[in-house]
C-alpha positions as YAML, in Angstrom:
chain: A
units: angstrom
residues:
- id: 1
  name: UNK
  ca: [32.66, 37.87, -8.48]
- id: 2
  name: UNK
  ca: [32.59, 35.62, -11.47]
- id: 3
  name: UNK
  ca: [28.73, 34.74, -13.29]
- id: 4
  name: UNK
  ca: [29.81, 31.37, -12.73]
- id: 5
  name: UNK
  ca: [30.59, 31.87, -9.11]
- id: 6
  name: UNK
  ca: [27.01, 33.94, -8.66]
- id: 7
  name: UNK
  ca: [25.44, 31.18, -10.56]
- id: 8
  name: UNK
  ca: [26.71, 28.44, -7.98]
- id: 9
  name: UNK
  ca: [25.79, 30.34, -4.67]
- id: 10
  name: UNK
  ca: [22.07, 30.58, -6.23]
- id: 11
  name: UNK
  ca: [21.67, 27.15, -6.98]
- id: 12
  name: UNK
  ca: [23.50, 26.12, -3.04]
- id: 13
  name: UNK
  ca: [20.96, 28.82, -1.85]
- id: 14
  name: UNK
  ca: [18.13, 26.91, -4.18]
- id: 15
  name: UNK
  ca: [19.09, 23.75, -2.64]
- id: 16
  name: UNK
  ca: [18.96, 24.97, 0.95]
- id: 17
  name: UNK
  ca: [15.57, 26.73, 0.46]
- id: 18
  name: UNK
  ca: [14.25, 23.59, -1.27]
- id: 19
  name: UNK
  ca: [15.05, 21.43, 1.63]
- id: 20
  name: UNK
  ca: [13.84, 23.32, 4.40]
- id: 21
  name: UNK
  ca: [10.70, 23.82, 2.79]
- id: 22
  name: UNK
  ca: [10.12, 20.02, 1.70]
- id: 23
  name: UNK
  ca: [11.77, 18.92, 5.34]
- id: 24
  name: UNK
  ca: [10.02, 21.28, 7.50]
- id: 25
  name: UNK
  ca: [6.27, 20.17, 5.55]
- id: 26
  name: UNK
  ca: [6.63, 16.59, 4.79]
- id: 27
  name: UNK
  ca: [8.06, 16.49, 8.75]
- id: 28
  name: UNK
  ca: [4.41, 17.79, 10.14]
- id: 29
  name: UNK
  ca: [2.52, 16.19, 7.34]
- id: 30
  name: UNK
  ca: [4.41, 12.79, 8.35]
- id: 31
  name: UNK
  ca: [4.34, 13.04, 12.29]
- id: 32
  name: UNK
  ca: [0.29, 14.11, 11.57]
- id: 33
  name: UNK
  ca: [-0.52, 11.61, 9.83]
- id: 34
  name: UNK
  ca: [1.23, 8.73, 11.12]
- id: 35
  name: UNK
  ca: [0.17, 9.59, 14.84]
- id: 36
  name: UNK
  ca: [-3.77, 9.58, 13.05]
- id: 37
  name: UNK
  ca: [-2.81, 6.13, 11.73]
- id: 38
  name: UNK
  ca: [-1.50, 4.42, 14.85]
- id: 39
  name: UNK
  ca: [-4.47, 5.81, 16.49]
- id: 40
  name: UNK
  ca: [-7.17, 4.06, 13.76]
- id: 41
  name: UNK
  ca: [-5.23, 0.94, 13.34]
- id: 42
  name: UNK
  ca: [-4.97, 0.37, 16.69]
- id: 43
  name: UNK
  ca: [-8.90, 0.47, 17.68]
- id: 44
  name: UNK
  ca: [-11.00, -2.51, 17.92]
- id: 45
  name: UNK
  ca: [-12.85, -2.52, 14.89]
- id: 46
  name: UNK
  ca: [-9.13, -2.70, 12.84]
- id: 47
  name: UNK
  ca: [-7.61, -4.83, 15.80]
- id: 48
  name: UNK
  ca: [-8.03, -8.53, 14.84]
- id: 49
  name: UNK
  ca: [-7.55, -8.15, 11.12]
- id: 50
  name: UNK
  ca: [-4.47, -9.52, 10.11]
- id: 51
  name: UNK
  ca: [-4.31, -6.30, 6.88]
- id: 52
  name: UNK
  ca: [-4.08, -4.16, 9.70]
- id: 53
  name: UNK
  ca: [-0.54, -5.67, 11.04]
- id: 54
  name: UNK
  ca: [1.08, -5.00, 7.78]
- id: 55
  name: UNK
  ca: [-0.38, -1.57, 7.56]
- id: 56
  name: UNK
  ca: [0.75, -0.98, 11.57]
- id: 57
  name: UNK
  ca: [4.47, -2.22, 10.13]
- id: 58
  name: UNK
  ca: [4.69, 0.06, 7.06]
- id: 59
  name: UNK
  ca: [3.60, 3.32, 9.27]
- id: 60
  name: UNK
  ca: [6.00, 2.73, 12.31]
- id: 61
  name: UNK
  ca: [8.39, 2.23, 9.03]
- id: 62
  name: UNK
  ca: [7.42, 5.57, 7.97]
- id: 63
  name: UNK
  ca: [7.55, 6.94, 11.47]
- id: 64
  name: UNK
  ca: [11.72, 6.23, 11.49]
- id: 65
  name: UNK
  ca: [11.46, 8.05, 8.35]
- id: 66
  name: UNK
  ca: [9.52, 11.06, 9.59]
- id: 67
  name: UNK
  ca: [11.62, 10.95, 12.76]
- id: 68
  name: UNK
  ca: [15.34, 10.34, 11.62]
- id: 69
  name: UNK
  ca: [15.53, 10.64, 7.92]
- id: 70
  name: UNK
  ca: [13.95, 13.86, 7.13]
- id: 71
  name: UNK
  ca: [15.58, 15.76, 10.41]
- id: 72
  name: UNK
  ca: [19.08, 14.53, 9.65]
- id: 73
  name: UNK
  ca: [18.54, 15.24, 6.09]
- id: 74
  name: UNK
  ca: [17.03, 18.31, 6.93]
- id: 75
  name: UNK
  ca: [20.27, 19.22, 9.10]
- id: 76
  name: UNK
  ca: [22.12, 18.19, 6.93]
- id: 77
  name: UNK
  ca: [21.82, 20.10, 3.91]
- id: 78
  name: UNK
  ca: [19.28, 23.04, 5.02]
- id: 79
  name: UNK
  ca: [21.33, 23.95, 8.20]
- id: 80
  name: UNK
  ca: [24.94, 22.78, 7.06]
- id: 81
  name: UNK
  ca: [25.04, 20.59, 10.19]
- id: 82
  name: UNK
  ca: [26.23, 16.61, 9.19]
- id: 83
  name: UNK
  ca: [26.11, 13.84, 11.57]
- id: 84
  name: UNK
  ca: [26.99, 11.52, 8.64]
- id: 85
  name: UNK
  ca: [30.79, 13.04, 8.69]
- id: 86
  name: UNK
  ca: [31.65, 12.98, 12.12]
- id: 87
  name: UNK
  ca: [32.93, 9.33, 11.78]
- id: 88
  name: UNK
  ca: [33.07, 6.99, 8.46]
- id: 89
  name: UNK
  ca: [30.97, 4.11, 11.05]
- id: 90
  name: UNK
  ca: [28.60, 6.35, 11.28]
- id: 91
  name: UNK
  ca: [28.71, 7.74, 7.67]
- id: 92
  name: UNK
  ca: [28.22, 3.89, 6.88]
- id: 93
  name: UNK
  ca: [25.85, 2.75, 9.50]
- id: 94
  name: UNK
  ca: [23.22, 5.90, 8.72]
- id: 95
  name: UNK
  ca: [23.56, 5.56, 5.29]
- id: 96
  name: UNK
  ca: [22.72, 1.40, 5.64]
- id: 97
  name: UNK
  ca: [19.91, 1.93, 7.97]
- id: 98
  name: UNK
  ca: [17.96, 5.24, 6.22]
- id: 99
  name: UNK
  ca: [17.79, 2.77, 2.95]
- id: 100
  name: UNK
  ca: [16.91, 0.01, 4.21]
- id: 101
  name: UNK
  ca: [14.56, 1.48, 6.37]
- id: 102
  name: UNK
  ca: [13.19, 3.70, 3.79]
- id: 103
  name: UNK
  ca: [12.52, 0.50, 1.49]
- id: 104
  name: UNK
  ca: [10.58, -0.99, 4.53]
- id: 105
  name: UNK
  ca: [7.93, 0.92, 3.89]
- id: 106
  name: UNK
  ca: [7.02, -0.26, 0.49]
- id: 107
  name: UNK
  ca: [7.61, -3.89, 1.71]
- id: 108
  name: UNK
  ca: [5.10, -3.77, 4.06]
- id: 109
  name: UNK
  ca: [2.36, -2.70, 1.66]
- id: 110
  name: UNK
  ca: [3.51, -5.39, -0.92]
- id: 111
  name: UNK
  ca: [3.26, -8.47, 1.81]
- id: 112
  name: UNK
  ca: [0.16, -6.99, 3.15]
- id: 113
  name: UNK
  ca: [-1.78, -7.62, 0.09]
- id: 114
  name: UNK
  ca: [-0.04, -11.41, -0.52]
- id: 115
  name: UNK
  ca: [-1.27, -12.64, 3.42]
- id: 116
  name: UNK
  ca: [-4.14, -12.57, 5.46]
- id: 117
  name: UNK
  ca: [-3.73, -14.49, 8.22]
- id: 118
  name: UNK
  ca: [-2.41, -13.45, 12.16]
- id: 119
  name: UNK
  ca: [-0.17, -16.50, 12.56]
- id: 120
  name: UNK
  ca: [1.42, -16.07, 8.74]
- id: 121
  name: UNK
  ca: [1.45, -11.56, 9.77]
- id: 122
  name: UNK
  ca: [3.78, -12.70, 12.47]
- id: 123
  name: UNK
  ca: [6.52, -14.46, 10.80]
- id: 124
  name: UNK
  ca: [6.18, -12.13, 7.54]
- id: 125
  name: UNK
  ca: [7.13, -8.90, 9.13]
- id: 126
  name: UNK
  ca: [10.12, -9.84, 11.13]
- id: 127
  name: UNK
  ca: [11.32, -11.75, 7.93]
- id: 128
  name: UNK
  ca: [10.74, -9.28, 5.83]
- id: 129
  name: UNK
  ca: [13.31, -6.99, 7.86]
- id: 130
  name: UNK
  ca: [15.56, -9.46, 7.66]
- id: 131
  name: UNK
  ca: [15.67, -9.94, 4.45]
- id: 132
  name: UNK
  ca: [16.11, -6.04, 3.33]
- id: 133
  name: UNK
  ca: [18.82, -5.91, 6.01]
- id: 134
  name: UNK
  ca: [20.36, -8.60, 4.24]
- id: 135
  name: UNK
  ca: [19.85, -6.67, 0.88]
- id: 136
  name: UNK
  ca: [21.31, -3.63, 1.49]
- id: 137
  name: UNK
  ca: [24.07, -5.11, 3.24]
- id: 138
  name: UNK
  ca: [26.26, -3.87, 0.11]
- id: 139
  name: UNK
  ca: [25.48, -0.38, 0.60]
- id: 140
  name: UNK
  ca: [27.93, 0.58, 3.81]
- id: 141
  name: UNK
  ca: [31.14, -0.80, 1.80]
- id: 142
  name: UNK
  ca: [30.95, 1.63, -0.81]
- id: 143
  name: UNK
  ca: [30.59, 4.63, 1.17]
- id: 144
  name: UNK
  ca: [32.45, 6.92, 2.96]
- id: 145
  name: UNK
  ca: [33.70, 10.53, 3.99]
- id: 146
  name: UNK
  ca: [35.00, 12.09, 0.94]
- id: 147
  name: UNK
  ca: [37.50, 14.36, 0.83]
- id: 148
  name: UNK
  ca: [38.04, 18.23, 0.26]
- id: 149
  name: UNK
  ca: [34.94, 18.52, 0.34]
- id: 150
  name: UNK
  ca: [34.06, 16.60, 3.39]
- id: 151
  name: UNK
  ca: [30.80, 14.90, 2.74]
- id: 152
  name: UNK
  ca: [29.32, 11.15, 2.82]
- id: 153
  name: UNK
  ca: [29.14, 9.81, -0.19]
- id: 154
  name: UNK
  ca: [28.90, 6.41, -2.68]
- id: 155
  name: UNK
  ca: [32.92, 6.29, -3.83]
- id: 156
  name: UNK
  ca: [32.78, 4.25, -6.74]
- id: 157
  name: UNK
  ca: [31.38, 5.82, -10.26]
- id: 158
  name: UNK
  ca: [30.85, 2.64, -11.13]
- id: 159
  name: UNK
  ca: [28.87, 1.69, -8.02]
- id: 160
  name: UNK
  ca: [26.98, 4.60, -8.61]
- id: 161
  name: UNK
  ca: [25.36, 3.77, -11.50]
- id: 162
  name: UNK
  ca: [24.83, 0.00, -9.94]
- id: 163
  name: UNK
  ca: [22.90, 1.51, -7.31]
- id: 164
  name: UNK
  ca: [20.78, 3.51, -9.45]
- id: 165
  name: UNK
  ca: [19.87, 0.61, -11.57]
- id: 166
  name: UNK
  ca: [19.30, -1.16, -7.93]
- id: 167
  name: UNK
  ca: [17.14, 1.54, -6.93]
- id: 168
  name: UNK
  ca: [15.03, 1.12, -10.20]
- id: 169
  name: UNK
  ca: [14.31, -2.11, -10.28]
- id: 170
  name: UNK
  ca: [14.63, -3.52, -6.72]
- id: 171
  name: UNK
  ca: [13.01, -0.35, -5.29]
- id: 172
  name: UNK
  ca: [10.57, 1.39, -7.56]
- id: 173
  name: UNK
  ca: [9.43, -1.52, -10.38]
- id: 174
  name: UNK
  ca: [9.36, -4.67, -8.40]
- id: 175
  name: UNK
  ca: [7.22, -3.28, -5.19]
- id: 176
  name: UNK
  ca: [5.10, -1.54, -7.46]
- id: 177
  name: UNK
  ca: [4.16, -4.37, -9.66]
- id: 178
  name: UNK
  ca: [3.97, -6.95, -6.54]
- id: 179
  name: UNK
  ca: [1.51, -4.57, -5.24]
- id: 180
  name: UNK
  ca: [-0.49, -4.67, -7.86]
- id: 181
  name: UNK
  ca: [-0.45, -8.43, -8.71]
- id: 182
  name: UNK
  ca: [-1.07, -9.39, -4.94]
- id: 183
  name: UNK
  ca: [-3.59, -6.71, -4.60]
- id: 184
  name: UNK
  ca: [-5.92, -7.65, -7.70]
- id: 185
  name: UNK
  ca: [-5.36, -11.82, -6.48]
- id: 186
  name: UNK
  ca: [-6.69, -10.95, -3.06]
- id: 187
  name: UNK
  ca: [-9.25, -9.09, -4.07]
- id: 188
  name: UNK
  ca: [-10.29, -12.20, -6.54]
- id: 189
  name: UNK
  ca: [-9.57, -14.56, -3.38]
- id: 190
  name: UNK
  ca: [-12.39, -12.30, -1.78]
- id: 191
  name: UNK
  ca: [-14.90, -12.15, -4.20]
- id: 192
  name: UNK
  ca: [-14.43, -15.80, -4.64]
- id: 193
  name: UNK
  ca: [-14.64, -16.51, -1.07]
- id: 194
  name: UNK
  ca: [-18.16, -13.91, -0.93]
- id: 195
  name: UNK
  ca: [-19.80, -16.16, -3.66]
- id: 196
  name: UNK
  ca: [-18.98, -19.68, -1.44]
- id: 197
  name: UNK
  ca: [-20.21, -18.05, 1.77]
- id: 198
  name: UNK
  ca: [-23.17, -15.68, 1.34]
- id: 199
  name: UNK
  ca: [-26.07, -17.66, -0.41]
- id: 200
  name: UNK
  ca: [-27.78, -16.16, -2.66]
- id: 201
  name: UNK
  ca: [-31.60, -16.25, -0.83]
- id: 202
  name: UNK
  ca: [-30.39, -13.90, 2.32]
- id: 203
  name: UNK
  ca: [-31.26, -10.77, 0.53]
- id: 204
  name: UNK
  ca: [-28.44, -8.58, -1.26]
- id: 205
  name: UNK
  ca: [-27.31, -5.94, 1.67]
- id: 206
  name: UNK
  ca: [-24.52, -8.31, 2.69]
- id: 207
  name: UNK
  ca: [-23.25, -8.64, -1.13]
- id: 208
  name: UNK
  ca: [-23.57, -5.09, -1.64]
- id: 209
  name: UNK
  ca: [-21.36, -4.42, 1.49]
- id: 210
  name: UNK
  ca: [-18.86, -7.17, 0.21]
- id: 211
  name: UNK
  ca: [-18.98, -5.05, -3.14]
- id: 212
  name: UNK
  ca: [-18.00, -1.89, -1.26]
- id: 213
  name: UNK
  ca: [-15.52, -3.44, 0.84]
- id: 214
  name: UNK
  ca: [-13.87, -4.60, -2.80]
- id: 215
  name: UNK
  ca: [-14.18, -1.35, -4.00]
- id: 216
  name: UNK
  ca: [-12.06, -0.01, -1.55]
- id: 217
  name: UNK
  ca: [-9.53, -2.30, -1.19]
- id: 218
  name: UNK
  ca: [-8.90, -1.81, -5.37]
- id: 219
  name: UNK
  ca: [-9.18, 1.90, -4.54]
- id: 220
  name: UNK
  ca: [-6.15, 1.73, -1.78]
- id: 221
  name: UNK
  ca: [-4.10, -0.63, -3.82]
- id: 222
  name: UNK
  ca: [-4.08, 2.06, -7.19]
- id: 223
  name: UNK
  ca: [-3.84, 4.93, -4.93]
- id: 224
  name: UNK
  ca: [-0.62, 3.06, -3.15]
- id: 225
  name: UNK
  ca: [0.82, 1.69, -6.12]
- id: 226
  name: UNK
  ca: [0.66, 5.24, -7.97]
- id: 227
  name: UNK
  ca: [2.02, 7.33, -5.37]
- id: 228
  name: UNK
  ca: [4.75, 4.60, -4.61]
- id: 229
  name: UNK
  ca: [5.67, 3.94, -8.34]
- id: 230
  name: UNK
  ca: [5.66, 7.63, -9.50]
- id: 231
  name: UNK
  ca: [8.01, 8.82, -6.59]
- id: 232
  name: UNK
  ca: [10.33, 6.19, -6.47]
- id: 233
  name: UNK
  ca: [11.19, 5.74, -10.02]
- id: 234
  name: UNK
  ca: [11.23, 9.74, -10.03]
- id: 235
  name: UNK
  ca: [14.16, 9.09, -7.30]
- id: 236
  name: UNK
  ca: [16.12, 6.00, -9.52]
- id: 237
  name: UNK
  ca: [15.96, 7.78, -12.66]
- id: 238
  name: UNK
  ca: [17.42, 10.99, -11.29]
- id: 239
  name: UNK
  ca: [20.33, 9.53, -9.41]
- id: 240
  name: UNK
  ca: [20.87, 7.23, -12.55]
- id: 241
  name: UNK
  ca: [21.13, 10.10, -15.25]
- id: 242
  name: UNK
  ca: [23.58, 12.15, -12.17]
- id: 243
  name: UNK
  ca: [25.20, 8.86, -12.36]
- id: 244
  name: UNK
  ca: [25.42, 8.25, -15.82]
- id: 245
  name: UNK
  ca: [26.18, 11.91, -16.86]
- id: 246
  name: UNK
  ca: [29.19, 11.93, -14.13]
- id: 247
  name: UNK
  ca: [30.76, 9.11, -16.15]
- id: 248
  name: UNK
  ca: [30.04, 10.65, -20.10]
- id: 249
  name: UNK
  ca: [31.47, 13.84, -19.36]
- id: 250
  name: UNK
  ca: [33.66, 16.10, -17.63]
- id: 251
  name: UNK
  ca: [31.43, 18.60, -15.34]
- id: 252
  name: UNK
  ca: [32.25, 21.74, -14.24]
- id: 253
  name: UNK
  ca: [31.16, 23.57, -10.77]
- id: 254
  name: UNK
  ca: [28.10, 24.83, -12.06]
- id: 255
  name: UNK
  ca: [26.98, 21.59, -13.57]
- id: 256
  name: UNK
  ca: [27.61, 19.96, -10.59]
- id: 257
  name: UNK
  ca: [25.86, 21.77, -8.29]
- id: 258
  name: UNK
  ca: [22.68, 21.39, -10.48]
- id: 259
  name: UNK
  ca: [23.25, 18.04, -10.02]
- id: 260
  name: UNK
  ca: [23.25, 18.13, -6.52]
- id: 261
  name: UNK
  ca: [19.99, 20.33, -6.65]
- id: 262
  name: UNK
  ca: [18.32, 17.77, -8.73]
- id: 263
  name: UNK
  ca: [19.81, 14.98, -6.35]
- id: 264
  name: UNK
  ca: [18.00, 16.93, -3.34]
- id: 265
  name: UNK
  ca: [14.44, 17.45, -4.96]
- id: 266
  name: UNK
  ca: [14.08, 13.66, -6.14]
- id: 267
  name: UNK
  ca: [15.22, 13.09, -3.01]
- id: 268
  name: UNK
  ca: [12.60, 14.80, -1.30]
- id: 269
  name: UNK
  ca: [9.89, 13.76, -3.85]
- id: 270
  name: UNK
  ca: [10.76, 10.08, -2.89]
- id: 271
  name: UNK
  ca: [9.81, 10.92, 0.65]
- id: 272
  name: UNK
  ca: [6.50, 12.05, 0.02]
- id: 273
  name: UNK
  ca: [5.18, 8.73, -0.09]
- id: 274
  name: UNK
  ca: [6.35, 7.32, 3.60]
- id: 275
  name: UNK
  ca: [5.05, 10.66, 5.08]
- id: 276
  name: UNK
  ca: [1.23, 10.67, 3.24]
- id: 277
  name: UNK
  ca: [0.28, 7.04, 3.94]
- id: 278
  name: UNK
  ca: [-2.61, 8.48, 6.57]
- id: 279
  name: UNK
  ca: [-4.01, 10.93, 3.95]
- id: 280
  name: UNK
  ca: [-4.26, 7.62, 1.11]
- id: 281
  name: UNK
  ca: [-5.86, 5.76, 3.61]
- id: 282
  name: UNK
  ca: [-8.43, 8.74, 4.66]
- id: 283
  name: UNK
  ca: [-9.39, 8.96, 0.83]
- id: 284
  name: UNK
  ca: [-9.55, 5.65, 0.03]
- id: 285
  name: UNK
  ca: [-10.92, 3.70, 2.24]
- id: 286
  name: UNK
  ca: [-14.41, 4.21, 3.80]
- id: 287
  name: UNK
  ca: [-14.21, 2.82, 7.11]
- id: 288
  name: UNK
  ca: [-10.78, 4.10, 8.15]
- id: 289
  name: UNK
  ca: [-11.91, 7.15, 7.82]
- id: 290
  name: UNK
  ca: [-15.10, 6.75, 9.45]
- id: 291
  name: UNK
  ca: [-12.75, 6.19, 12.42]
- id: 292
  name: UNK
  ca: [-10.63, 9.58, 12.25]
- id: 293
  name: UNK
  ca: [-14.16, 11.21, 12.25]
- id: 294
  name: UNK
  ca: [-15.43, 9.23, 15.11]
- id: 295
  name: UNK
  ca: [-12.12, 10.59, 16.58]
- id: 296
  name: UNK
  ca: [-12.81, 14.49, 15.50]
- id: 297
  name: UNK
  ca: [-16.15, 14.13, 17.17]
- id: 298
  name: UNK
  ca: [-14.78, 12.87, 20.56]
- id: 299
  name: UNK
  ca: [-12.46, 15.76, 20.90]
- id: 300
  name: UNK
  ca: [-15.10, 18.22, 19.82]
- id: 301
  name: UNK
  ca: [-16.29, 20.47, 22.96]
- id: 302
  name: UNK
  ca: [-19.14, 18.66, 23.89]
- id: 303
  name: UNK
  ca: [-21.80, 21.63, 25.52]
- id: 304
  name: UNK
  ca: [-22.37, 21.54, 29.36]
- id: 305
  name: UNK
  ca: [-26.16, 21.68, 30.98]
- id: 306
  name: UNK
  ca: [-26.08, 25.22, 31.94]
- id: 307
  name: UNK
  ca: [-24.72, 26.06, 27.95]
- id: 308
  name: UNK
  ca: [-27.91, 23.52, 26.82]
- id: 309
  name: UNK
  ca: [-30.48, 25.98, 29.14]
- id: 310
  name: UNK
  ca: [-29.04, 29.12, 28.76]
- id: 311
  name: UNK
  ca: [-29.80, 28.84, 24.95]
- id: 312
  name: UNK
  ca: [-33.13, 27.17, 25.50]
- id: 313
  name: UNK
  ca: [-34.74, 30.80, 27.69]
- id: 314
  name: UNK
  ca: [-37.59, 32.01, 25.99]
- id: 315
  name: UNK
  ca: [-36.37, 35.91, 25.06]
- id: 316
  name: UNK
  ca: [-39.24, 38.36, 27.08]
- id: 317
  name: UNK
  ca: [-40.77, 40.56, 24.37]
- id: 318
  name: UNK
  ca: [-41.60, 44.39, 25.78]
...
């Protein structure tokens, strides 16, 4: 056997090990956490807030991801087993509805920061869908079941490097900076609205609380917009240089399997974020995760009457 040839089956073997490893923990991480965050946003402290839809959106988003990306993806290239090849409809339709679906999730942070109302929460979400179905609607006529090698993929080089400029800017740049300019006006809208409403003679508990509430909000919205930025543009800049590199020069077997290894990790990287929404929102905001402890100390074993006595007998001394 060729160095080349042992070269290649260590960096499929890299590729498979890398996989089930990030597919396996970002899969318990994600179906963790997002169970954790149905469970707060859904109790009645969170319930009439109009925040809370968007945030409910974006983590049913990331429960399709948890659910059907990473287990297809994880069958896919940890366990050699493809659904997106048994048919080019379905190598089209799976590939149109992971991305947009996987894009969902950062829309839903972005709009949550820009409205705050119930009646406005209800149109925004369902048009919001929309309109990413309506942007990715390029995606499924440009791929398809390539052949020897049998796999779904984007068919045009050219396309290629369109999409990773797509990715970039439509997927990792604009989200993140919408996040941030709709976060830091809603927070001002707040403040704002604090000064008009509390006056200034009922003591300063209430404006301290306001000031805590702001803090966290701020703290959510860099903590978001970092992990979201970071990952993503990790993701568009990878496939891009794949993508650009492809077209410069002429690759050989080696080469392109470190490509595909690269392809997998940034990948996986740009999952991270849909699957660790929960754990954000436990460090960065106060009261949501007052309510995962108020949840901890439900379950906790509570001790019975004859437990409570039994530890209460005065120990007889000889």
């Amino acid at each position: 056997m060729s160095s080349s040839s042992i070269a290649i089956n260590n960096i499929k073997q890299s590729t498979i090990i890398s996989t089930q490893i990030f597919g396996i923990s970002l899969f318990i991480i994600g179906v963790i956490g997002h169970t954790l965050s149905i469970y707060v946003f859904t109790r009645r402290i969170f319930r009439s807030n109009p925040c809370v839809c968007y945030f409910l959106a974006s983590t049913l988003s990331g429960c399709i991801v948890v659910y059907i990306n990473i287990p297809l993806k994880l069958l896919q290239v940890g366990y050699n087993i493809d659904v997106f090849t048994y048919s080019v409809a379905m190598c089209q339709s799976l590939t149109y509805i992971l991305n947009s679906v996987r894009f969902l999730c950062s829309s839903s942070s972005v709009t949550l920061r820009g409205w705050s109302s119930m009646r406005i929460a209800y149109r925004a979400i369902p048009c919001t869908i929309l309109f990413i179905g309506i942007a990715f609607i390029h995606v499924p006529f440009y791929n398809t079941i390539l052949l020897p090698q049998r796999s779904c993929s984007i068919t045009s080089a050219a396309y290629r490097s369109f999409f990773g400029i797509w990715n970039l800017v439509f997927w990792s740049w604009i989200p993140t900076i919408c996040m941030l300019v709709f976060g830091l006006l809603t927070i001002r809208h707040i403040r704002q609205g604090s000064r008009r409403i509390v006056p200034q003679h009922t003591g300063n508990l209430r404006q301290q609380d306001q000031k805590k509430i702001n803090r966290q909000l701020f703290q959510m919205l860099m903590i978001q917009s970092f992990v979201f930025g970071a990952t993503t543009t990790i993701l568009s800049i990878g496939n891009l240089y794949v993508s650009i590199t492809s077209n410069l020069i002429v690759k050989n077997d080696v080469d392109k399997a470190n490509d595909t290894l690269l392809a997998t990790i940034v990948n996986w990287i740009a999952t991270i974020g849909p699957c660790t929404n929960f754990y954000l929102f436990v460090l960065s905001s106060q009261s949501f995760r007052g309510e995962v402890i108020k949840l901890f100390l439900r379950l906790r074993p509570t001790p019975t009457a004859n437990t409570i006595t039994a530890s209460y007998i005065p120990q007889t001394r000889y």
